[in-house]
TORNU-405317 format. One record per residue (C-alpha): x, y, z; residue in three letters. Coordinates in pm, 1 decimal, m for minus. Layout:
+----------+----------+----------+-----+
|       c1 |       c2 |       c3 | res |
+----------+----------+----------+-----+
|        X |        Y |        Z | ALA |
...
+----------+----------+----------+-----+
***
This chain:
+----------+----------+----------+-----+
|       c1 |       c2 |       c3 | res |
+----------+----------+----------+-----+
|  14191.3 |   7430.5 |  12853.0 | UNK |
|  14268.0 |   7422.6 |  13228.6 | UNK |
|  14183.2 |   7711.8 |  13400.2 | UNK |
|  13925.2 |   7942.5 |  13468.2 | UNK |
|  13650.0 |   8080.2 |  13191.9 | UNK |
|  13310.3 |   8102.7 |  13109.0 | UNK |
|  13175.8 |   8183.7 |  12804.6 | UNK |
|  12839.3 |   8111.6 |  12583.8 | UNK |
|  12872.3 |   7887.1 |  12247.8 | UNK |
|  12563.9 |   7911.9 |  12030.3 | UNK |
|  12307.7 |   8074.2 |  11829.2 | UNK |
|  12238.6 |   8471.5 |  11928.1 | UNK |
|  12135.3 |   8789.9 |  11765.3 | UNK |
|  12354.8 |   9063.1 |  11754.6 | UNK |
|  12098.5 |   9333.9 |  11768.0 | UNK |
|  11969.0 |   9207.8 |  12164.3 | UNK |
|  12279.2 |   9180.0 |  12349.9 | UNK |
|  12291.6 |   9277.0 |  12689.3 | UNK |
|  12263.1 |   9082.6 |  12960.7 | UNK |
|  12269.1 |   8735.5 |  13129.4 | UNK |
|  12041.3 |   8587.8 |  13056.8 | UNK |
|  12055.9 |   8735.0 |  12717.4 | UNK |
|  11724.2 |   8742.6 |  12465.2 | UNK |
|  11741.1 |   8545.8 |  12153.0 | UNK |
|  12011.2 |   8249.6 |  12229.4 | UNK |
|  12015.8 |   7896.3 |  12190.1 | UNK |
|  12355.9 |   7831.6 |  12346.6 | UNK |
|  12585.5 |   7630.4 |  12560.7 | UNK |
|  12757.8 |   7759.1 |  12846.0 | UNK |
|  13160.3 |   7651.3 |  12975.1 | UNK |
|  13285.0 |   7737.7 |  13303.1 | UNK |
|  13620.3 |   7710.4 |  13386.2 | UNK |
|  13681.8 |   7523.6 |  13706.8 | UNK |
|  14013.3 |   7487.6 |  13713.3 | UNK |
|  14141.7 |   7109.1 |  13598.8 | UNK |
|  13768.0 |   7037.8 |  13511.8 | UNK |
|  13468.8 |   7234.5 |  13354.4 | UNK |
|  13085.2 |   7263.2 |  13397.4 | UNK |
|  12839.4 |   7282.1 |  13059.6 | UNK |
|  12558.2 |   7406.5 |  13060.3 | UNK |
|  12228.3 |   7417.3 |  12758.9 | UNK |
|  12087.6 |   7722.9 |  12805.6 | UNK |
|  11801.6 |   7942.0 |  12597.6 | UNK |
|  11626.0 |   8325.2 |  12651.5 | UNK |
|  11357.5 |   8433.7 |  12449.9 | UNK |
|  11261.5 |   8779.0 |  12296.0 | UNK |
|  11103.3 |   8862.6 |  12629.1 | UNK |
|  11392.4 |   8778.4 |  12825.5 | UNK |
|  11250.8 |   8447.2 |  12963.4 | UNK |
|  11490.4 |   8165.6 |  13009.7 | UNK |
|  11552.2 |   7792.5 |  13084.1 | UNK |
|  11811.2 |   7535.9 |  13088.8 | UNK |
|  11968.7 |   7173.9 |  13085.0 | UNK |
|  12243.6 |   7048.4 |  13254.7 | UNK |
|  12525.9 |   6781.6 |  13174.6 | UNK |
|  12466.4 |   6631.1 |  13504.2 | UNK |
|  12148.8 |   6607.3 |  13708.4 | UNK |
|  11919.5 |   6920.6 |  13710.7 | UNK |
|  11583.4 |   6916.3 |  13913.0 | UNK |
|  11407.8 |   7229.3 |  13778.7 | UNK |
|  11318.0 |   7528.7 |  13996.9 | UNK |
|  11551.1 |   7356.7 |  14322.4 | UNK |
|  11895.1 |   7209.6 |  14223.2 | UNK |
|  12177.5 |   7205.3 |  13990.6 | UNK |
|  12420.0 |   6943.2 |  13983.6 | UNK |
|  12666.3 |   6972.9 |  13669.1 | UNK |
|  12911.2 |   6740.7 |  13616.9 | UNK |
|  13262.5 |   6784.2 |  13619.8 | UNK |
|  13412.7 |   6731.6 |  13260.9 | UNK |
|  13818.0 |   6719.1 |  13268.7 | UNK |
|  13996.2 |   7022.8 |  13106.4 | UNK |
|  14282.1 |   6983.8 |  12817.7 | UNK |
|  14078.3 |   6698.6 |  12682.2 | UNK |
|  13924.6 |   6650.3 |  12281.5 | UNK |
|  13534.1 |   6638.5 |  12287.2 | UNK |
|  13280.8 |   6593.6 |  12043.5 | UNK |
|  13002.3 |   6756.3 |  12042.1 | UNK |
|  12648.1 |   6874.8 |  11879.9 | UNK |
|  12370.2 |   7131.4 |  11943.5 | UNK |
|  12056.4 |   7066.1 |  11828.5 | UNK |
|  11690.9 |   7244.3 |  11802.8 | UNK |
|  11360.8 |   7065.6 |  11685.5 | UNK |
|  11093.7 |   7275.4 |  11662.8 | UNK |
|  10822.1 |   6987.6 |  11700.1 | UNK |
|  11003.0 |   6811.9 |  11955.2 | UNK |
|  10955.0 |   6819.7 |  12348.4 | UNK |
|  10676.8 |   6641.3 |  12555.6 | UNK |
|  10433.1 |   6940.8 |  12427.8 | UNK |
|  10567.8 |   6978.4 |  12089.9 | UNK |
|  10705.6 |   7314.0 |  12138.9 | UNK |
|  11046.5 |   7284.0 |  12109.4 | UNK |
|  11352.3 |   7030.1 |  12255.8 | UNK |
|  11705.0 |   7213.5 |  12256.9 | UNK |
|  11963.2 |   6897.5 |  12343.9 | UNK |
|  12342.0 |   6901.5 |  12358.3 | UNK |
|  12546.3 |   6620.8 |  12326.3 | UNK |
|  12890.4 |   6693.2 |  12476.2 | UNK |
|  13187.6 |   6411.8 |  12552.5 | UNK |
|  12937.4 |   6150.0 |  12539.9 | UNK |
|  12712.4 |   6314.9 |  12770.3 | UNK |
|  12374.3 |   6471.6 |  12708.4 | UNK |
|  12176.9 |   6752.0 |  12843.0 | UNK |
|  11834.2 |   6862.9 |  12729.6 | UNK |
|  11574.5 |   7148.1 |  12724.4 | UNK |
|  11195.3 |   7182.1 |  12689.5 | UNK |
|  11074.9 |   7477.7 |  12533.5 | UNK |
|  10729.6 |   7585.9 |  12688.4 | UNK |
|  10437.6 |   7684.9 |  12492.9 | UNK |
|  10469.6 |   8034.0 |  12681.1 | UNK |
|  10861.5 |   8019.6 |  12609.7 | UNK |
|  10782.5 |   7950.3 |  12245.4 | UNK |
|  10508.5 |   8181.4 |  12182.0 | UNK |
|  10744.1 |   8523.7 |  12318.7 | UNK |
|  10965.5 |   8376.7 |  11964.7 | UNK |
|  11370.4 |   8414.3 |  11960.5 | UNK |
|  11519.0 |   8506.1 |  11655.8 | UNK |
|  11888.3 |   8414.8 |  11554.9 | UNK |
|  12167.7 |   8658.3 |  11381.4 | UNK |
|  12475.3 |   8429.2 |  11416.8 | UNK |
|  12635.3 |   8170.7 |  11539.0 | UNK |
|  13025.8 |   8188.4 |  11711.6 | UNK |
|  13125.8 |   8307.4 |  12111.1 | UNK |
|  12953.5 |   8537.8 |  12366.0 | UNK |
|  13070.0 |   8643.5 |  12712.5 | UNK |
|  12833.8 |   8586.5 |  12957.2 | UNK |
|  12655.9 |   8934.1 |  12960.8 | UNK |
|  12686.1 |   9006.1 |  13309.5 | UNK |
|  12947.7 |   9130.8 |  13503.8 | UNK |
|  13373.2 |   9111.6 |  13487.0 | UNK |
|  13505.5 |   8755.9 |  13510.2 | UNK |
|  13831.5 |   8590.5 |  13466.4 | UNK |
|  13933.7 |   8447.4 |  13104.7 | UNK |
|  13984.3 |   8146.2 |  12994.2 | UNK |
|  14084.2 |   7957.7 |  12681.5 | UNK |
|  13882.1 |   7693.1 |  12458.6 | UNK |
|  13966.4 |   7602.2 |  12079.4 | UNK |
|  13737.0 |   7476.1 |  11820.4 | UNK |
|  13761.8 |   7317.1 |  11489.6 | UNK |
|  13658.3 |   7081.5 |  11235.3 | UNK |
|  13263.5 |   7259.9 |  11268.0 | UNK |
|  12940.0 |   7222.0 |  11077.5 | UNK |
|  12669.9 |   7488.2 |  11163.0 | UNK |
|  12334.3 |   7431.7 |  10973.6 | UNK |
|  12477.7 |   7217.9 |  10690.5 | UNK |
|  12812.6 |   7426.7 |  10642.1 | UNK |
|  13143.7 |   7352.3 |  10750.6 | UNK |
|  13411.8 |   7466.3 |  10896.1 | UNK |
|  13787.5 |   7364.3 |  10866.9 | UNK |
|  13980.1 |   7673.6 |  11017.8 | UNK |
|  14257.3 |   7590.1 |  10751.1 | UNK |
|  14249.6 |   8006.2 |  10693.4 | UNK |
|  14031.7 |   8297.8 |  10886.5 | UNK |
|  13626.6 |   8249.9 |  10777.2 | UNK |
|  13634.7 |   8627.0 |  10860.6 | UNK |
|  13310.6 |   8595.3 |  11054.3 | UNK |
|  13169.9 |   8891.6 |  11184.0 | UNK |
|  13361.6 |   9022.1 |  11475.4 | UNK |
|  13276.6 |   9297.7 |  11747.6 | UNK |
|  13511.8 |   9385.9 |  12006.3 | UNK |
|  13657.4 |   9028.7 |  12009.6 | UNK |
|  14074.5 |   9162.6 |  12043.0 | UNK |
|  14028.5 |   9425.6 |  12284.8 | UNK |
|  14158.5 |   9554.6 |  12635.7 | UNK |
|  13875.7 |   9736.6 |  12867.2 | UNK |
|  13865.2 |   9892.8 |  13206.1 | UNK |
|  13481.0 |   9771.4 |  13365.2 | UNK |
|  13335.6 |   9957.1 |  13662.6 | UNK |
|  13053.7 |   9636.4 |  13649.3 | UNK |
|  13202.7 |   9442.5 |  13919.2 | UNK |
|  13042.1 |   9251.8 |  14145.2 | UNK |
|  12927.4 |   9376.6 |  14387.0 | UNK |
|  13023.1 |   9695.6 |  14329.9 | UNK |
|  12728.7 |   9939.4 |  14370.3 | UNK |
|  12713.1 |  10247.3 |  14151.3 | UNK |
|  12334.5 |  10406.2 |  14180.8 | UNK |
|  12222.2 |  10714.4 |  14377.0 | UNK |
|  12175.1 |  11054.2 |  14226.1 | UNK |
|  12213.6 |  11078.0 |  13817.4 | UNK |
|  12214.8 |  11335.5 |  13592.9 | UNK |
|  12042.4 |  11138.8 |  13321.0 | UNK |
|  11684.9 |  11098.1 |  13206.6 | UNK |
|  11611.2 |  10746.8 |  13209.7 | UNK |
|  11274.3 |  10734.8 |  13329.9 | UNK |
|  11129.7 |  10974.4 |  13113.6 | UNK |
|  11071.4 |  11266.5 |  13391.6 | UNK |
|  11011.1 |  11593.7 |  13341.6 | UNK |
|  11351.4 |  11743.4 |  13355.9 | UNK |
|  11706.8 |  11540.7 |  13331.9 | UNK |
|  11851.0 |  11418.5 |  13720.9 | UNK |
|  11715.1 |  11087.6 |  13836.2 | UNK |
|  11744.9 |  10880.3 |  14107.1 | UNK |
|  11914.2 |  10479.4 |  14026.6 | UNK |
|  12207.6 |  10319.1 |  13821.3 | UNK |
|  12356.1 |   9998.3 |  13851.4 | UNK |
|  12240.6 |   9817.7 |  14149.8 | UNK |
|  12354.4 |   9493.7 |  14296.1 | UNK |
|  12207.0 |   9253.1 |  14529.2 | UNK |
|  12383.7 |   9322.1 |  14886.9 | UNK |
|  12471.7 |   9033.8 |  15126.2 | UNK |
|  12378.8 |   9110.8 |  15471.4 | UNK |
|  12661.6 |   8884.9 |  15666.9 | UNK |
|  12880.9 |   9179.9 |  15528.5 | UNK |
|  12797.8 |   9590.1 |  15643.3 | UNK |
|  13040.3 |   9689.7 |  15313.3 | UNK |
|  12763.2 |   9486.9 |  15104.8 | UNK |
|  12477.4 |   9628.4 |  15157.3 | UNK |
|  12388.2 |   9998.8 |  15053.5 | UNK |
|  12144.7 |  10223.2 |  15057.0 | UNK |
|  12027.4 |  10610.8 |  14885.0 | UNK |
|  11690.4 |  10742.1 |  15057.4 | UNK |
|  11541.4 |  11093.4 |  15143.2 | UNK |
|  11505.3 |  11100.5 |  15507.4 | UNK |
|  11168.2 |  11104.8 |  15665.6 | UNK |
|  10963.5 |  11120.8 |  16013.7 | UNK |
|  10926.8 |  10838.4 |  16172.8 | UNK |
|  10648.0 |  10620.4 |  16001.4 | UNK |
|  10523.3 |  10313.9 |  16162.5 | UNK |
|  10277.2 |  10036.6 |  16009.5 | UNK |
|  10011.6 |  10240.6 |  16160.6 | UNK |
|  10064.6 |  10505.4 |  15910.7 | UNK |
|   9934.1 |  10460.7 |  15511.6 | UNK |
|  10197.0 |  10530.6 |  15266.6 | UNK |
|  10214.5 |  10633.8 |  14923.1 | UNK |
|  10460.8 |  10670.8 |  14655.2 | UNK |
|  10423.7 |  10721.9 |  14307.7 | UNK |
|  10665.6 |  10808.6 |  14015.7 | UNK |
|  10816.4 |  10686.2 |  13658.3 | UNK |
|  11041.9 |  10412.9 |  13608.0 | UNK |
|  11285.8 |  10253.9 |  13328.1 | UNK |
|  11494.7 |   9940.7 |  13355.1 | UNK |
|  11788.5 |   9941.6 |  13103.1 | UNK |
|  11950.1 |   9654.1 |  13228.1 | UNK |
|  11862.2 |   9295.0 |  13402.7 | UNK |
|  12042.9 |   8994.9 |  13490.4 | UNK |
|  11921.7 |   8680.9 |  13600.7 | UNK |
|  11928.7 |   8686.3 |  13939.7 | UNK |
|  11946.4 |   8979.9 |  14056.9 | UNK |
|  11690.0 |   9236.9 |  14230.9 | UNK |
|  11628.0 |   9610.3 |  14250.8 | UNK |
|  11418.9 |   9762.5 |  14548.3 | UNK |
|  11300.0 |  10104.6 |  14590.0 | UNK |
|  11076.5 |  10207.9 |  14917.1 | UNK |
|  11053.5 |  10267.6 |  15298.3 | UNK |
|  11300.2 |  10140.5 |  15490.9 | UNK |
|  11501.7 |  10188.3 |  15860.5 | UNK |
|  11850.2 |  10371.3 |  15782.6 | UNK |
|  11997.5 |  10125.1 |  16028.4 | UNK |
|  11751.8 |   9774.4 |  16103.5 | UNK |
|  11745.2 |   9757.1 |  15709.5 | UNK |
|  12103.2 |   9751.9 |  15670.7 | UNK |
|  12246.0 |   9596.0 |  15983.1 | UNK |
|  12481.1 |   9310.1 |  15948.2 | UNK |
|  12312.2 |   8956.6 |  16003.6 | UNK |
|  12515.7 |   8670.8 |  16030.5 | UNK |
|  12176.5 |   8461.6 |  15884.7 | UNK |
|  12080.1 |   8473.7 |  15548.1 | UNK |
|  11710.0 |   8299.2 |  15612.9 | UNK |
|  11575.8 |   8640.7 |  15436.3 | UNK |
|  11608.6 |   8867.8 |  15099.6 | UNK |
|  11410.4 |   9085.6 |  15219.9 | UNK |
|  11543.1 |   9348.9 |  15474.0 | UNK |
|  11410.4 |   9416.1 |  15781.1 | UNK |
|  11161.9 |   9689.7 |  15795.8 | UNK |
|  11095.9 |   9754.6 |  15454.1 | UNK |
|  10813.0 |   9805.5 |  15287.1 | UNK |
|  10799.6 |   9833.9 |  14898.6 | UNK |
|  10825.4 |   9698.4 |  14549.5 | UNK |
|  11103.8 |   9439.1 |  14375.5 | UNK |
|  11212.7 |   9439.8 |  13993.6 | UNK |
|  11285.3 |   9062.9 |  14018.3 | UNK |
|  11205.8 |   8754.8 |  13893.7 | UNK |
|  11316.4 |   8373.6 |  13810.3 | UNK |
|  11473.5 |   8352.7 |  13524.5 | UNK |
|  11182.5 |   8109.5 |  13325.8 | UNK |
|  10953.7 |   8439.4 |  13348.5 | UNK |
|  11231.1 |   8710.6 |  13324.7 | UNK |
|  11154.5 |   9054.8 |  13524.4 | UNK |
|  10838.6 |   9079.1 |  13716.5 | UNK |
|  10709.2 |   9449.0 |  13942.1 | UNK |
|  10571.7 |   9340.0 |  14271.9 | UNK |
|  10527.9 |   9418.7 |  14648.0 | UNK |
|  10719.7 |   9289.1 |  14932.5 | UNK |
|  10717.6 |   9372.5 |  15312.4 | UNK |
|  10889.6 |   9255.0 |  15629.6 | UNK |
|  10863.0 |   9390.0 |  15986.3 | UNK |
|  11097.3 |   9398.6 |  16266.6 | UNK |
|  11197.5 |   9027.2 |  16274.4 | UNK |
|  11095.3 |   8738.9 |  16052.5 | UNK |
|  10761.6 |   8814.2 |  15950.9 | UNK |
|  10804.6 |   8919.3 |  15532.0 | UNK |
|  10552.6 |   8861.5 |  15228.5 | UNK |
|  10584.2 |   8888.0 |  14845.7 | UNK |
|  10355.6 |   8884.5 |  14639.1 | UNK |
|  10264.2 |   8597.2 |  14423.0 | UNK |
|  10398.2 |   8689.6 |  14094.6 | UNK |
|  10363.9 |   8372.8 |  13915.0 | UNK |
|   9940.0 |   8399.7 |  13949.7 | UNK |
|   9669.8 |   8578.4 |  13818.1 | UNK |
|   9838.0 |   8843.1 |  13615.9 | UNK |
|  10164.9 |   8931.7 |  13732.6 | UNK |
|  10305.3 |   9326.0 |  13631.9 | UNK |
|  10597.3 |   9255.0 |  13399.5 | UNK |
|  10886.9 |   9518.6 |  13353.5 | UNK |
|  11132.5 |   9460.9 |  13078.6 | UNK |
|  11537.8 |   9557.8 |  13057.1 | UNK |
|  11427.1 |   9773.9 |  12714.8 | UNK |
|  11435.5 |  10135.6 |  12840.9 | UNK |
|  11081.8 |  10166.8 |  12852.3 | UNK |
|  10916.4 |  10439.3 |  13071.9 | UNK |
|  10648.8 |  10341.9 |  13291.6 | UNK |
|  10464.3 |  10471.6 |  13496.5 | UNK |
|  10390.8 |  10286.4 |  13947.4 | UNK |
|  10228.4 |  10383.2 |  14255.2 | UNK |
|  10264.8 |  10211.5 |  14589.5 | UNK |
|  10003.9 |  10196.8 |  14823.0 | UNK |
|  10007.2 |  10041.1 |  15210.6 | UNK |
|   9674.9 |  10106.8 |  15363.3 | UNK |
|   9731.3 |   9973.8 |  15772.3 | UNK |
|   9287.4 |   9874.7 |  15757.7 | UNK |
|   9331.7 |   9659.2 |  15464.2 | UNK |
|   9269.8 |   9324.7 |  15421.5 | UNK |
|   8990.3 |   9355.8 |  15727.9 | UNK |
|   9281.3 |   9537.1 |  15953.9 | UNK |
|   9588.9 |   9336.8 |  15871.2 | UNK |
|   9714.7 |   9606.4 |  15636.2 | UNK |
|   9803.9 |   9543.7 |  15253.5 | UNK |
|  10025.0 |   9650.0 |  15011.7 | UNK |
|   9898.8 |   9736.2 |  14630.8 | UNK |
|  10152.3 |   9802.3 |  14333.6 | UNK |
|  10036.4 |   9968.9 |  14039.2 | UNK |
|  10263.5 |   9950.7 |  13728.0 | UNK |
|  10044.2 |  10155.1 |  13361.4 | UNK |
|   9764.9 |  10117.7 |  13532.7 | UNK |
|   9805.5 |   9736.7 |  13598.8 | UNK |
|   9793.3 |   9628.8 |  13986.8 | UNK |
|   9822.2 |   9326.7 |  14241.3 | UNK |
|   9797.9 |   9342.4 |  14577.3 | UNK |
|   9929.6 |   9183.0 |  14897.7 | UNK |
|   9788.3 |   9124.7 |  15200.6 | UNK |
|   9998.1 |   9151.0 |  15553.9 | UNK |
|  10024.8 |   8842.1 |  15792.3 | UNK |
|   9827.0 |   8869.4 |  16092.6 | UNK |
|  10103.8 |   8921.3 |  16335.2 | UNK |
|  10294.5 |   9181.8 |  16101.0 | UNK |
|  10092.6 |   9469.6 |  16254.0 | UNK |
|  10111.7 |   9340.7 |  16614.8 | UNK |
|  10527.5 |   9287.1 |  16580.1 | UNK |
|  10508.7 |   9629.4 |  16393.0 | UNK |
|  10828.1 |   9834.3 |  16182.8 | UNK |
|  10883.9 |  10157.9 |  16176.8 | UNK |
|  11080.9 |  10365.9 |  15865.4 | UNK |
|  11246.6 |  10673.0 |  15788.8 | UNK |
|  11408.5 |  10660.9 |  15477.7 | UNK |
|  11249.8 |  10636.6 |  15103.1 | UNK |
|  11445.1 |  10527.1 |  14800.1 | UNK |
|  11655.6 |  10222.4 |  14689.9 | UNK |
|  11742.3 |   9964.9 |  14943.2 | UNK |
|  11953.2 |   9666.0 |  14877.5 | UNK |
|  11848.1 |   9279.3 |  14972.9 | UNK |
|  12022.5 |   9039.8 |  15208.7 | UNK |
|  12111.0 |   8791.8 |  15005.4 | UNK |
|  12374.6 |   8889.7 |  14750.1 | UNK |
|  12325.3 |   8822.4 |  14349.3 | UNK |
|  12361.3 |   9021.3 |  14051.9 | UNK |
|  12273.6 |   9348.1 |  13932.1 | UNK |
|  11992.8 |   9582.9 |  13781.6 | UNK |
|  12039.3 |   9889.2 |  13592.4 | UNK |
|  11684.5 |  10074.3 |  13684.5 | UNK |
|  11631.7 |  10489.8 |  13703.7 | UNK |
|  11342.9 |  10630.3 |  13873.7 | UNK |
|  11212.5 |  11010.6 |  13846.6 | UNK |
|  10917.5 |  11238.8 |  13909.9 | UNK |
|  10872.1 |  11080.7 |  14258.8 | UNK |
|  10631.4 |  11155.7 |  14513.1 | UNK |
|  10586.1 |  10969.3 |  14855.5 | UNK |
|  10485.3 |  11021.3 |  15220.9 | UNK |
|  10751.2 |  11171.0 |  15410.3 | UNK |
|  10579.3 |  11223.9 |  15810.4 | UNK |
|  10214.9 |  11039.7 |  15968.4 | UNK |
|  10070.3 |  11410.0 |  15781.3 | UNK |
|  10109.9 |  11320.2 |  15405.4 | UNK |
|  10348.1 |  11262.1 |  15112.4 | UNK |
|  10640.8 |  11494.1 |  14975.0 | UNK |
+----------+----------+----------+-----+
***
């Protein structure tokens, strides 16, 4: 109906909800728009890797172009999964909708992490508050049975008529000290919670929680080490912990050319959603200079939104890479490395806080704890 909305349609499994993207779902997505609504064909699989289809024009990995379909209208429509189908045979998801059709190839790497299905019926989308909306079905066939509404099908139903109070509002931050044990460290208290992406054209929308620190410089190698545990990732989003300026990382910037901030040197739970949550270093100086590593190559250090405990160390040596400096990120023993620009040293950044920083560019949020650190804390050595 007209108005705002947006909700998931489809196959899940009531065991692995959580976020957006959500694992194990085959599903279509409606968002309200007003007099008009977008739909989306959408999948995530067991290891929270995603893709999607469009009705509209979709050009993979750079645009998104639904189409606007009119609200208070009758539609037809069918979800469909072959198993064989697809240009490698791994899987086509398709969705007809009002005469319109969007599709989805299932990779062989997509296929291979599996997705297994509870039910079928309505979802939120998993990710933070959002204004409802209202959309009606009837007259439904799911794998061979249908559905006339004529009385209640009693389907399973969890939290479905209820009134809440949500803290989860973007982008609200909520992360700093905890009393919890998240990260599996020694003794309960722990450093995260639920972190949002800032936006740096706004001071109120960035934030930051760090130990302060002498002055360190690019000159200077750093080290941190500790345990780690994400509970909680949506697609697009990003959590960063390391050294950063208590002002230059957080000053207001009318540009968003850069994520990263500005003197910062450290590690990013982040990833696109087609490979879900990768661990992985990132730097920028004191202006536009900035690297990340190259998750999607060799073998990238994977963190999943399970709870897990792992264990990291970060390590910036300023004569590595023959003198440019480089970064290496350790995550159970597992590493990659990245190697400064040339001019990064020369153009230089200096830090004096440790912990979480958020990005410039604003997004959605990570739930991530972090305990048991250790990390340099003057030019003589770590704390």
């Amino acid at each position: 109906m007209p108005g705002p909305g947006h909700l998931l349609l489809g196959f899940f499994n009531s065991a692995t909800l959580n976020e957006w993207r959500t694992p194990n779902t085959l599903v279509m997505r409606l968002n309200g728009r007003g007099e008009s609504f977008h739909c989306h064909l959408e999948f995530c699989s067991s290891r929270w890797r995603a893709d999607a289809g469009v009705v509209g024009e979709i050009v993979p990995g750079k645009s998104i172009a639904p189409k606007a379909l009119p609200s208070g209208h009758v539609c037809d429509w069918e979800l469909m999964y072959d198993p064989k189908g697809g240009e490698a045979g791994s899987g086509l998801a398709t969705l007809r909708f009002a005469n319109q059709t969007a599709t989805c190839s299932i990779t062989r790497e997509h296929r291979r992490d599996g997705a297994a299905f509870t039910h079928f019926g309505f979802l939120p989308v998993l990710k933070a508050w959002d204004d409802p909306g209202e959309l009606w079905l009837d007259e439904m066939t799911v794998d061979g049975k249908r559905f006339d509404f004529a009385t209640d099908p009693g389907w399973d139903a969890f939290n479905n008529r209820k009134t809440y109070e949500t803290k989860n509002t973007r982008p609200r931050f909520d992360f700093g000290w905890s009393p919890t044990r998240y990260a599996g460290g020694q003794a309960a208290g722990e450093l995260g919670g639920l972190i949002f992406r800032g936006d740096c054209r706004y001071r109120q929308r960035m934030a930051a929680y760090g130990d302060k620190l002498a002055l360190l410089t690019l000159n200077t190698k750093l080290y941190a080490r500790g345990k780690v545990a994400m509970t909680r990732g949506v697609t697009d989003s990003t959590a960063s912990i390391g050294f950063y300026h208590s002002r230059f990382s957080l000053q207001e910037n009318p540009a968003q050319g850069q994520s990263i901030p500005m003197d910062f040197i450290g590690i990013n739970i982040e990833g696109p959603s087609s490979e879900g949550f990768f661990f992985y270093p990132v730097y920028r100086v004191h202006g536009d200079v900035a690297g990340a590593n190259p998750c999607r190559k060799d073998r990238p250090l994977r963190i999943y939104p399970d709870g897990k405990s792992h264990e990291w160390v970060l390590l910036y040596e300023p004569a590595g890479a023959n003198g440019s400096g480089q970064i290496t990120v350790t995550l159970d023993g597992q590493s990659c490395a990245l190697e400064l620009a040339a001019a990064a040293k020369a153009i230089g950044a200096s830090f004096d806080r440790f912990g979480i920083c958020t990005p410039w560019i604003d997004g959605n949020s990570v739930t991530a704890y972090f305990d048991d650190l250790e990390y340099t804390c003057s030019p003589e050595g770590p704390r």
